[in-house]
N, C-alpha and C positions, 0 to 999 in steps of 0.2 A: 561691775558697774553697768550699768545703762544709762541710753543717753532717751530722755523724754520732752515732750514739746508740754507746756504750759500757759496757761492763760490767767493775767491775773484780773480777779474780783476788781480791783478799785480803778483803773485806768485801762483795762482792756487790749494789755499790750502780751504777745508773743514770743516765747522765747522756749531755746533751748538748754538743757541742763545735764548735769551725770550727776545722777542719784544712785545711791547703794540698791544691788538687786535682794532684796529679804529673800528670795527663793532660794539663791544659792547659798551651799552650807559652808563656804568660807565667809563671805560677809553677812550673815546672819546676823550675827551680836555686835558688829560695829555701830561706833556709834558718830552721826556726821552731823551738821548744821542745818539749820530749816531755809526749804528752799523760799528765795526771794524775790520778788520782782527786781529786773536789775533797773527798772527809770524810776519806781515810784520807792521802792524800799521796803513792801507792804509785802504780811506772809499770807496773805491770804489768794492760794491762788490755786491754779483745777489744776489736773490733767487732763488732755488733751487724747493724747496718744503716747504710745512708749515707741520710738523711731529703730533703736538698734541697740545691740550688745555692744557697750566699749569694750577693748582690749588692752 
């Protein structure tokens, strides 16, 4: 897992998240939820930066 910073398209708010790392070859093929804006509800959002490896 990693944890990344996000910025969403429709209200411009901040946030951080743990998304699945595709590099690694255990979570490769898992399969998780689309990351969300957590104020506005909306998937339209960047990355920013990737902050750290969760454990």
């Amino acid at each position: 897992m990693l944890v990344k910073q996000f910025k969403c398209q429709r209200c411009n708010y901040r946030f951080e998240c743990e998304v699945i790392d595709r590099e690694s070859p255990y979570e490769r093929f898992k399969v998780g939820p689309p990351v969300r804006c957590p104020k506005c509800d909306s998937n339209m959002v960047e990355v920013i930066r990737v902050i750290r490896k969760a454990s």
